[in-house]
MARMIDO-675891 format. One record per residue (C-alpha): residue in one letter; x, y, z. Coordinates in steps of 0.02 Angstrom, whole numbers, padded with zeros to 5 digits, always signed. Example, Ala and Ser with C-alpha at 12.3 -4.5 7.8 and 13.67 -1.06 7.14 Angstrom:
// residues 2
a+00615-00225+00390/s+00684-00053+00357/
This chain:
// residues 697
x+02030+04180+00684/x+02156+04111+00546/x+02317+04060+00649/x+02495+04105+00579/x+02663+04046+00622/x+02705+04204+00702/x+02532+04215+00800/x+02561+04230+00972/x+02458+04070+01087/x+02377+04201+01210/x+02287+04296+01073/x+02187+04122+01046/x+02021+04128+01128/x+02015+03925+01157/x+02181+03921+01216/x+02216+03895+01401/x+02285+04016+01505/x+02376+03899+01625/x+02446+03803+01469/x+02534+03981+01434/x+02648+03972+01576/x+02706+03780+01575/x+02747+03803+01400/x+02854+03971+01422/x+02966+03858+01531/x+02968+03777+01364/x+03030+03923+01271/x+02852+03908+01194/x+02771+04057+01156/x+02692+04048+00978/x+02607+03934+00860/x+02769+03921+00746/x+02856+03886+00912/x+02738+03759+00982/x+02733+03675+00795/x+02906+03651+00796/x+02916+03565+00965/x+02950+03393+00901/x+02921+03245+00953/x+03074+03157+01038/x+03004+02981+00987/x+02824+02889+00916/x+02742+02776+00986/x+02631+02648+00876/x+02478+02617+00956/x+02381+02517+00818/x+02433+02370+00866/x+02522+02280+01018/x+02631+02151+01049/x+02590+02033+01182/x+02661+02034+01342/x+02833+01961+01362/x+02893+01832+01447/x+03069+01871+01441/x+03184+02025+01485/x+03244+02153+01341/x+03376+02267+01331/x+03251+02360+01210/x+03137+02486+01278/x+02942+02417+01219/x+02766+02503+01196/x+02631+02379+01280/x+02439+02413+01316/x+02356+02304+01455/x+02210+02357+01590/x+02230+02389+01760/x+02190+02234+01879/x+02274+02284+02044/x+02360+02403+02129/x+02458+02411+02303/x+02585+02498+02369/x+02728+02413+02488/x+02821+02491+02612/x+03017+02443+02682/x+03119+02516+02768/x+03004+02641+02850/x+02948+02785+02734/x+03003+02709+02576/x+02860+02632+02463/x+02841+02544+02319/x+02690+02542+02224/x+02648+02412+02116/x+02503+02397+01959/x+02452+02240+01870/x+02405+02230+01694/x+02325+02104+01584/x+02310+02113+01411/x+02159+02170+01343/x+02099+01996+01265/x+02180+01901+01386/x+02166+01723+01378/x+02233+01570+01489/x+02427+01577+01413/x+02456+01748+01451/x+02555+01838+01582/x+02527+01974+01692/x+02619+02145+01671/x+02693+02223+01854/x+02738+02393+01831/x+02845+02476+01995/x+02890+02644+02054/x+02977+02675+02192/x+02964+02842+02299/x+02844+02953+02141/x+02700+02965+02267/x+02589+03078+02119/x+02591+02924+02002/x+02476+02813+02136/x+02348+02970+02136/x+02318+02942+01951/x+02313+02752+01915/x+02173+02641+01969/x+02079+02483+01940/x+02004+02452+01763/x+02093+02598+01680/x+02167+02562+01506/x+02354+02605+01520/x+02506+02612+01377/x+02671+02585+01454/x+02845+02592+01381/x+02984+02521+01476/x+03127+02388+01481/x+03056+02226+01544/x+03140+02134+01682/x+03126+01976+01765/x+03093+02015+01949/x+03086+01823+02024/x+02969+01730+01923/x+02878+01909+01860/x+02891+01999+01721/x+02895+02180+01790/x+02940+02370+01713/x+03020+02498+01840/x+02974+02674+01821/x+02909+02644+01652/x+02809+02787+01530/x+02637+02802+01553/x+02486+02864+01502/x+02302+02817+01567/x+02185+02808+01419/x+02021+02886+01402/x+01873+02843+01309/x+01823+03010+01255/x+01782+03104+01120/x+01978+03140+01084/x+02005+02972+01093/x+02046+02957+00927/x+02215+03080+00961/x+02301+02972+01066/x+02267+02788+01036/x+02263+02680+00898/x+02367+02786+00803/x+02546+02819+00796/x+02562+02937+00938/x+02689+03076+00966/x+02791+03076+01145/x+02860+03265+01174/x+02970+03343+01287/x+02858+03395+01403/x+02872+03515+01570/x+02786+03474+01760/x+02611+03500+01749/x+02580+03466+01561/x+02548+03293+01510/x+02579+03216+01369/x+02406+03199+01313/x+02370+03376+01352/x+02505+03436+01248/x+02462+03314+01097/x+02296+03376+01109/x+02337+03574+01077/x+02432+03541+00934/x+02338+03428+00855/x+02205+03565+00873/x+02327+03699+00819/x+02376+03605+00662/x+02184+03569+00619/x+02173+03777+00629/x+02302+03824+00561/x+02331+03874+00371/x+02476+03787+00290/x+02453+03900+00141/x+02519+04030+00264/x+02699+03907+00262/x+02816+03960+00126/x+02949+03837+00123/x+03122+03920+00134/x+03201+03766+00022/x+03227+03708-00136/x+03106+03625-00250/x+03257+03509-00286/x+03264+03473-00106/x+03079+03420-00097/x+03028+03611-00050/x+02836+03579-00099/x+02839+03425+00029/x+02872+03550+00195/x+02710+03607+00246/x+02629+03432+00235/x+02789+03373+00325/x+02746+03495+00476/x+02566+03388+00494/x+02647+03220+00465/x+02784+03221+00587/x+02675+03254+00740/x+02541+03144+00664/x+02593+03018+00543/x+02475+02899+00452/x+02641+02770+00420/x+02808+02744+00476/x+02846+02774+00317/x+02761+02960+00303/x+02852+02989+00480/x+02994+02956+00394/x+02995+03044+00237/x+02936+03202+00341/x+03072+03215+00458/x+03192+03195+00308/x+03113+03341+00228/x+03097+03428+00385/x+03314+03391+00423/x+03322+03457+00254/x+03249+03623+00267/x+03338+03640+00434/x+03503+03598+00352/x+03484+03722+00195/x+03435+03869+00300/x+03612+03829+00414/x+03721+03784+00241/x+03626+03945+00174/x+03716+04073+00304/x+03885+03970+00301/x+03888+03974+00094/x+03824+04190+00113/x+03966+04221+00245/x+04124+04140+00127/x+04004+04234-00020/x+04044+04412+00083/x+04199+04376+00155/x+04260+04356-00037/x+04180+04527-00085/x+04278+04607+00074/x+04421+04710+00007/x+04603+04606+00078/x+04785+04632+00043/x+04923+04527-00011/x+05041+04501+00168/x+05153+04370+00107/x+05339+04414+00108/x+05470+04344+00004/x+05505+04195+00130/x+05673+04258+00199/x+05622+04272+00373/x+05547+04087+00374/x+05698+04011+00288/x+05818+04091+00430/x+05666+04024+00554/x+05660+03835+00504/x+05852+03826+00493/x+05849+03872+00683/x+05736+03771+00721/x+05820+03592+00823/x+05721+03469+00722/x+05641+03467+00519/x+05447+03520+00487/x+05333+03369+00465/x+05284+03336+00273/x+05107+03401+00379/x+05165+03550+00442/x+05263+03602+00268/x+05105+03555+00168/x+04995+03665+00289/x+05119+03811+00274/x+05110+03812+00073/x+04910+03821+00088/x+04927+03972+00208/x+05046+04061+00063/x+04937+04035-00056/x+04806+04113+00047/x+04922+04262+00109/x+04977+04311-00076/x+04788+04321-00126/x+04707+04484-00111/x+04520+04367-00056/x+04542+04387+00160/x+04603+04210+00192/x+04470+04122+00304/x+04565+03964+00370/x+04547+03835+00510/x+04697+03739+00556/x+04655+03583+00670/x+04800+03458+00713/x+04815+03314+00888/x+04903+03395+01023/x+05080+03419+01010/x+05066+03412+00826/x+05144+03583+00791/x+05030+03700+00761/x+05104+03846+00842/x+05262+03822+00717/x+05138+03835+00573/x+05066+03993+00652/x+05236+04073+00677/x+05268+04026+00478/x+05105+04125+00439/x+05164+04263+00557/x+05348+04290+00473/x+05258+04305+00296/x+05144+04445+00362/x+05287+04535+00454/x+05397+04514+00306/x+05280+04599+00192/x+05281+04754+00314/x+05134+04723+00412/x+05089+04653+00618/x+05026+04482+00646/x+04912+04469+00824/x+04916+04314+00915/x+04751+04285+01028/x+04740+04139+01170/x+04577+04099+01277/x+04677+04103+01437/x+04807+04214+01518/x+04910+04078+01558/x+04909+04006+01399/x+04926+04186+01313/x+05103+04204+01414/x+05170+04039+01378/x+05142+04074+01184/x+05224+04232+01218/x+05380+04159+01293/x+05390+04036+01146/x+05373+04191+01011/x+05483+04280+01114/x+05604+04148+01122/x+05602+04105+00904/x+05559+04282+00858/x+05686+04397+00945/x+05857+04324+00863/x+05757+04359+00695/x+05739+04530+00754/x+05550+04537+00757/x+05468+04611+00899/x+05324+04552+01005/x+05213+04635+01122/x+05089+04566+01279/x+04915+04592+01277/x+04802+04509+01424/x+04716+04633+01525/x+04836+04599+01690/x+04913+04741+01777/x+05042+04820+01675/x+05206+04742+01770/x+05120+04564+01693/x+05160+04623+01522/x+05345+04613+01554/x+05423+04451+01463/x+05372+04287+01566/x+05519+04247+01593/x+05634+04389+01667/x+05767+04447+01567/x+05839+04619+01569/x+05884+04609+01382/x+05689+04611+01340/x+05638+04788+01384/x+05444+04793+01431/x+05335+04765+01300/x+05260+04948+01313/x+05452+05004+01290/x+05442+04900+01120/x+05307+05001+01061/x+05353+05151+01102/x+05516+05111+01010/x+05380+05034+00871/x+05486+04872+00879/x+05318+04757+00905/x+05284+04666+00748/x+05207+04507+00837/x+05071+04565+00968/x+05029+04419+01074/x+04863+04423+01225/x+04685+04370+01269/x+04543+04440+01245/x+04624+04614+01298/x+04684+04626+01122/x+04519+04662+01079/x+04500+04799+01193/x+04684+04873+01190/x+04751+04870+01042/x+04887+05004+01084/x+05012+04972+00935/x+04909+04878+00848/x+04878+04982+00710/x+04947+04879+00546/x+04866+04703+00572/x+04899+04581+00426/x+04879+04441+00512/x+04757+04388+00651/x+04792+04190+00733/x+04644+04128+00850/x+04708+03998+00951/x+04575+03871+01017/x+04445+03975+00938/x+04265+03897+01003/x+04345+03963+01192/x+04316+04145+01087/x+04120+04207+01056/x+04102+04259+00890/x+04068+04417+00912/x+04241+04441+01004/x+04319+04385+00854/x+04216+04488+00732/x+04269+04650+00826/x+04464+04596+00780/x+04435+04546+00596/x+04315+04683+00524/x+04421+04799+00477/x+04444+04856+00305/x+04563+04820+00207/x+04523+04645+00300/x+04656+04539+00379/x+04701+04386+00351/x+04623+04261+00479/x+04701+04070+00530/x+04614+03956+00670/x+04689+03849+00770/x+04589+03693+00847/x+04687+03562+00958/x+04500+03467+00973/x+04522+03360+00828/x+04351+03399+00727/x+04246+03263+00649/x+04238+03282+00456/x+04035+03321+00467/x+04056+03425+00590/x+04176+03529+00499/x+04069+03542+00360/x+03926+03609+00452/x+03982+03696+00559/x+04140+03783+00468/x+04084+03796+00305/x+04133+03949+00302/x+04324+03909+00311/x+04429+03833+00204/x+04513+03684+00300/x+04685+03628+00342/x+04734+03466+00438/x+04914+03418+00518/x+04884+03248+00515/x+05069+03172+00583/x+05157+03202+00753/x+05336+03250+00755/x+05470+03114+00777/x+05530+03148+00932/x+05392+03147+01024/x+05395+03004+01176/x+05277+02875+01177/x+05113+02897+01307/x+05052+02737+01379/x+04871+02764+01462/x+04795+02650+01587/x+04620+02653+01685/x+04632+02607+01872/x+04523+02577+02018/x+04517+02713+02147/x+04580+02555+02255/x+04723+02530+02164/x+04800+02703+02239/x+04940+02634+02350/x+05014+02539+02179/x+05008+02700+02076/x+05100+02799+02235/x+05228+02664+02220/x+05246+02718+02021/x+05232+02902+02045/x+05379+02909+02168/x+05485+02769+02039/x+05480+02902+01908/x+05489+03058+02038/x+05675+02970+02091/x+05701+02954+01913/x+05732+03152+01910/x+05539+03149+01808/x+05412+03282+01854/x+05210+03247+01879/x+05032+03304+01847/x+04924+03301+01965/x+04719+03339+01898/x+04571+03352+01988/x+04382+03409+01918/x+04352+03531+02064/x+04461+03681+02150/x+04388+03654+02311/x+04246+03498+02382/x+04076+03515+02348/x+03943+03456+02461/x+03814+03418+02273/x+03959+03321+02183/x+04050+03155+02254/x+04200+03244+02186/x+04384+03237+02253/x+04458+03407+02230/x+04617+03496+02226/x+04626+03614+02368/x+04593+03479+02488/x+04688+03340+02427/x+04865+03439+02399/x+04911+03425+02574/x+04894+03228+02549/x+04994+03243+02393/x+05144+03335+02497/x+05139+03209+02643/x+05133+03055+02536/x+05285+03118+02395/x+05393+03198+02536/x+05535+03261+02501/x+05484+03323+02330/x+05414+03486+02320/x+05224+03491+02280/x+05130+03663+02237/x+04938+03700+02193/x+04864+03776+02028/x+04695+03830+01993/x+04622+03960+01898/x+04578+04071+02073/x+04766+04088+02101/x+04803+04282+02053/x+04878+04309+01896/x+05068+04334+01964/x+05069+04197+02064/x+05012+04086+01940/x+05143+04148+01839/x+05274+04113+01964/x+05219+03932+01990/x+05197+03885+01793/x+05369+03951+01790/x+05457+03860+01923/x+05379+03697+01870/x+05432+03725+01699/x+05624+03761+01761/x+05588+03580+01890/x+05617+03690+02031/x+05427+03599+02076/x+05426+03410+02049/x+05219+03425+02049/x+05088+03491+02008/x+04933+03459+02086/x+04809+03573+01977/x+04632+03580+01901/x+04604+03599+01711/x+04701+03764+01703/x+04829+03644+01618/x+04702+03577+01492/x+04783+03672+01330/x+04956+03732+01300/x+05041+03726+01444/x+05212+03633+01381/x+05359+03544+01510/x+05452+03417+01425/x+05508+03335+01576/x+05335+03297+01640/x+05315+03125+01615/x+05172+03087+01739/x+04991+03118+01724/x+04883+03070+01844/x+04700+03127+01822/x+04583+03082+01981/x+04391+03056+01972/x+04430+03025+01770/x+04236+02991+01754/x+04201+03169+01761/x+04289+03251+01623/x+04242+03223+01439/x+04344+03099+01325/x+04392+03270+01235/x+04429+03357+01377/x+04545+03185+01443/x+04623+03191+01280/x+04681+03372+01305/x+04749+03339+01485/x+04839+03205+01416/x+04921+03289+01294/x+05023+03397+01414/x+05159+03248+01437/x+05247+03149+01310/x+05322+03303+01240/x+05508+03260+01272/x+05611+03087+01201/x+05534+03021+01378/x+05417+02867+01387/x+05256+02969+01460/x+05109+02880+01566/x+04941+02935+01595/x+04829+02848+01736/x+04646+02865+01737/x+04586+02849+01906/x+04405+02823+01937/x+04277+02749+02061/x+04133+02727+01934/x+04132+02561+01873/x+03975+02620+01747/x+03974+02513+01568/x+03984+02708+01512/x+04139+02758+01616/x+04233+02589+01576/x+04189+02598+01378/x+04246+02807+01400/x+04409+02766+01468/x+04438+02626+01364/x+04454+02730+01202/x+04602+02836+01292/x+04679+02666+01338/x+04662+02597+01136/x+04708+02752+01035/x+04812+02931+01083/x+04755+02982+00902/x+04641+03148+00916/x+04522+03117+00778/x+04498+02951+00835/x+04448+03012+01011/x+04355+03141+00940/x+04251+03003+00831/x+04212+02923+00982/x+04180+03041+01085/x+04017+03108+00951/x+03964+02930+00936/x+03968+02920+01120/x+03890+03100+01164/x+03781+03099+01010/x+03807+03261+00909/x+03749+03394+01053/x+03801+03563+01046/x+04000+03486+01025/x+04066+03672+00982/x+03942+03775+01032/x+03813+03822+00904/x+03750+03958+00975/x+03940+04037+00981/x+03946+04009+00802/x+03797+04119+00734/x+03718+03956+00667/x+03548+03922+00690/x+03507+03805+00818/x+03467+03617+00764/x+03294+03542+00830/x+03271+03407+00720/x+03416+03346+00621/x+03563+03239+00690/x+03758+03299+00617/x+03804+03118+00641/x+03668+03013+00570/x+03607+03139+00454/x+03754+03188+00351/x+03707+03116+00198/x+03563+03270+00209/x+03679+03396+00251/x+03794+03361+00103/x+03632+03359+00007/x+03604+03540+00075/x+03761+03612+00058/x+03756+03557-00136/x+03598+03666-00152/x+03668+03804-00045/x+03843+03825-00145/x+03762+03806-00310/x+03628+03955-00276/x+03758+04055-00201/x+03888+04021-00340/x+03757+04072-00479/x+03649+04235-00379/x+03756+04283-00215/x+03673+04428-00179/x+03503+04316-00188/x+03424+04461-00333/x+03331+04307-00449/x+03144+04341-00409/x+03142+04122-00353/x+03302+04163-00248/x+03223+04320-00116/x+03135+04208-00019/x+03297+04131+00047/x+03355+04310+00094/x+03297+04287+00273/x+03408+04124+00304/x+03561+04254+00278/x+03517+04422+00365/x+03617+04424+00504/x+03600+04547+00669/x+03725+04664+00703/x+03813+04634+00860/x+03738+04467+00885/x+03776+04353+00742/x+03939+04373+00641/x+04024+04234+00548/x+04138+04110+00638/x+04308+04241+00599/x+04236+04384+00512/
């Protein structure tokens, strides 16, 4: 039987049937699939180094046979078991090898005397021994496969309980001795090193040099890369084919907008503003992320785009990831748009009294009341507006605020109508530059890179858990001072899995030890009226704090909070700390922002020493990637992108710009892919209804 990509591993006769099952859990389920299961490292097994005799921060790959093994017990059930190695030609200078594991009973089943055993591990000095705890391992046999596993550079996967490493290197290396390559057609470039693929797929489970292993992951990363940069270049292809409208008034309505305004646009925010006219007086759908720090004034930018849309006669929607936050940018509209006579509408799916203006004034009339009288120009809501678009029937204009909180196929079913609207993102996570190449390069970019001048200074500062009674002392300081506080926890109520203060239980603390100012509690189980209620008395200082969970991570905006203090920091993400921090030091006030932690990890101390250094966004958001390693930062899988299994955003970007060349060039000269060498790449860009759609259209 010739074996395809696309053949399925139970119609192969050889193939074991319990193998089946431990590699579904692997998401295995065809050659193609079990091909592509890559190695997470290699190890080189031609040759070893001796064994040390010091201790290494570096992880190392020895080979040594089994001399002893015995297992100690302490403390009554608990057991160590402990296996010598020598080298293989040891001689009177060498050292024995002690490898330890502690409490993984299966691994003294499988090792004995005189086996041959490669180990990789961190070696420490234990006394006057050199030992490894809880290294690798793998027992080597002499058989007839032999030659698979040692003395070669040897392939370590991901692997799942009950398949070991040498069982899995041992069905692919059978697969890829069966299987066809002629059956691979590279979906790449010859300028990218297309012919090389298919010998790649051999080489990078089973390379003859580091060298091969290298050149076939980087045309592996490449192939991966074009096929992502292929679908990115299509979408900005089709979404300048898609029939749009010019919605850019005259300007009157902004002029009369930024004289009322109580401060002067940033050179930042007036340079954005310009790139969004151009965009609104084309008739190509504009297609634009907008990514600015917190408190950097995005939502004046977006209420700029807004008044050229509603100026040219048409409605501008407004979409938040929250309720709360969906209401407070409706308060603020309300608030900048009603003396310019423009009307805006709620949207969020509450009951229908929630719609009423946030802030109770009899002046408003319900928003329902404003469409009826068709006064809504500005339609403001959550994911409701998706649903209800009741009014909604002129959109020029669609802002996403926080837009990876959306899944893409909620925002396609706002932006595909014809003629198209115009579409503007809005990020407050500061993006890494690769990042926003591969993943938005579908959007034309725009960055507000300077914070208004008034904004008060924020001083951060890590603390011991221990140090709680000094911080009290500092909290009630600025409470007397007529200031108003955060309070953030990681959990709404305590958790019996996590070692985790959280907020439900501690508030009663908070009220006992900041009596006689008033304390109330917000999390996101609170109904949607009384969470209302509290946001709004807080805002007014009627509450001097707020002890809450991450409700308040984006938007929420109190001038007079000053305070910040965010328990069991270790637990949230630098990005996510960021974000929380950014909801004080939006007043003239000094702000402060104390980390509190009980982890005194090297990881937690370096994390927390980034916020202490820098309150710049992209910087955090730099650090945070180098930190975190690229992962799935925005969510790839929201996007529509095809998943990455090989290549790394950060360390790779050289490739991907490499890749996006090829991409934009064969796009620019055959879009709709009709060249007889261009068909091939057709499959990169067929999307599927209903599950893919690009990022805003």
């Amino acid at each position: 039987m010739s074996l395809h990509l696309d053949t399925s591993l139970g119609e192969i006769e050889w193939f074991p049937r319990p193998r089946l099952t431990q590699l579904r859990r692997l998401g295995i389920a065809s050659v193609g699939q079990l091909l592509t299961h890559y190695a997470r490292r290699h190890e080189d097994r031609r040759e070893f180094a001796g064994f040390p005799r010091e201790e290494s921060e570096q992880p190392i790959c020895l080979c040594g046979e089994v001399v002893k093994t015995q297992i100690k017990r302490f403390g009554g059930w608990k057991k160590i078991f402990e296996v010598t190695l020598h080298e293989t030609n040891a001689n009177a200078l060498s050292h024995p090898l002690v490898c330890r594991w502690f409490n993984v009973h299966y691994v003294e089943k499988i090792i004995v005397t005189g086996q041959q055993l490669v180990v990789f591990g961190k070696p420490r000095l234990r006394g006057k021994r050199i030992c490894m705890e809880h290294p690798e391992f793998e027992v080597i046999e002499n058989d007839e496969e032999i030659s698979i596993h040692f003395r070669r550079i040897a392939p370590i996967y991901p692997a799942t309980e009950g398949l070991s490493q040498r069982a899995l290197r041992g069905l692919i290396h059978r697969l890829l001795a069966e299987w066809d390559p002629r059956d691979f057609t590279p979906l790449i470039p010859e300028e990218l090193g297309g012919g090389a693929v298919s010998g790649a797929l051999r080489e990078i489970h089973f390379p003859a040099t580091v060298e091969t292993l290298g050149q076939a992951r980087e045309a592996l990363v490449l192939a991966e890369f074009f096929a992502m940069q292929m679908l990115l270049s299509s979408r900005r292809a089709r979404s300048r084919t898609r029939t749009g409208a010019v919605h850019c008034g005259g300007g009157k309505l902004l002029a009369r907008f930024v004289r009322s305004l109580p401060f002067d646009l940033t050179n930042a925010q007036a340079r954005v503003i310009e790139e969004i006219r151009g965009d609104l007086c084309s008739t190509f759908p504009m297609n634009r992320l907008l990514q600015g720090d917190v408190g950097s004034g995005k939502t004046v930018v977006a209420i700029a785009a807004m008044l050229f849309a509603v100026e040219a006669g048409f409605q501008a929607a407004f979409m938040a990831p929250t309720q709360i936050l969906a209401e407070q940018h409706y308060a603020v509209l309300l608030r900048w748009l009603e003396p310019l006579g423009v009307g805006v509408a709620l949207r969020t799916g509450a009951r229908q009294e929630d719609s009423l203006p946030l802030f109770a004034n009899a002046d408003h009339g319900s928003s329902e009341q404003m469409i009826a009288r068709d006064e809504s120009q500005v339609f403001v809501g959550t994911h409701a507006l998706l649903f209800e678009p009741a009014g909604l029937e002129n959109p020029g204009l669609v802002v996403i605020d926080e837009q990876h909180k959306f899944g893409v196929a909620q925002r396609g079913r706002l932006t595909t109508r014809e003629p198209a609207p115009d579409v503007l993102v809005m990020t407050a996570t500061p993006i890494p530059r690769t990042l926003t190449m591969s993943l938005y390069g579908d959007l034309d970019v725009s960055t507000i890179d300077e914070m208004p001048a008034d904004r008060g200074k924020i001083v951060t500062a890590a603390r011991e858990e221990a140090k709680l009674p000094d911080v009290l002392a500092f909290l009630r300081r600025e409470l007397e001072a007529g200031r108003q506080i955060y309070i953030v926890y990681p959990l709404i109520d305590e958790s019996e899995k996590l070692d985790a203060k959280a907020a439900t239980a501690e508030f009663e603390k908070w009220r006992e030890r900041l009596r006689p100012f008033t304390c109330e509690l917000l999390h996101g189980r609170i109904p949607a009226p009384d969470k209302q209620a509290i946001m709004e008395r807080f805002r007014r200082g009627l509450t001097s704090v707020l002890v809450s969970t991450t409700v308040i991570e984006v938007g929420v905006d109190v001038p007079n909070a000053t305070v910040m203090l965010i328990e069991n920091a270790e637990r949230f993400g630098l990005a996510q700390l960021h974000q929380l921090r950014g909801r004080i030091g939006r007043g003239e006030h000094k702000s402060y922002c104390i980390l509190l932690s009980s982890d005194p990890s090297p990881e937690t101390v370096a994390k927390l020493a980034v916020l202490e250094k820098t309150s710049n966004g992209f910087e955090v958001a730099e650090a945070d990637w180098e930190m975190r390693g690229p992962g799935d930062l925005l969510g790839t899988a929201q996007s529509g992108l095809p998943a990455l299994k090989l290549g790394n955003l950060r360390s790779d970007a050289k490739l991907m710009q490499r890749a996006r060349a090829a991409a934009l060039a064969i796009i620019r000269d055959d879009p709709q892919l009709a060249k007889p060498e261009n068909q091939r790449f057709r499959a990169l860009v067929v999307e599927e209804e209903g599950k893919t759609f690009s990022h805003v259209s």
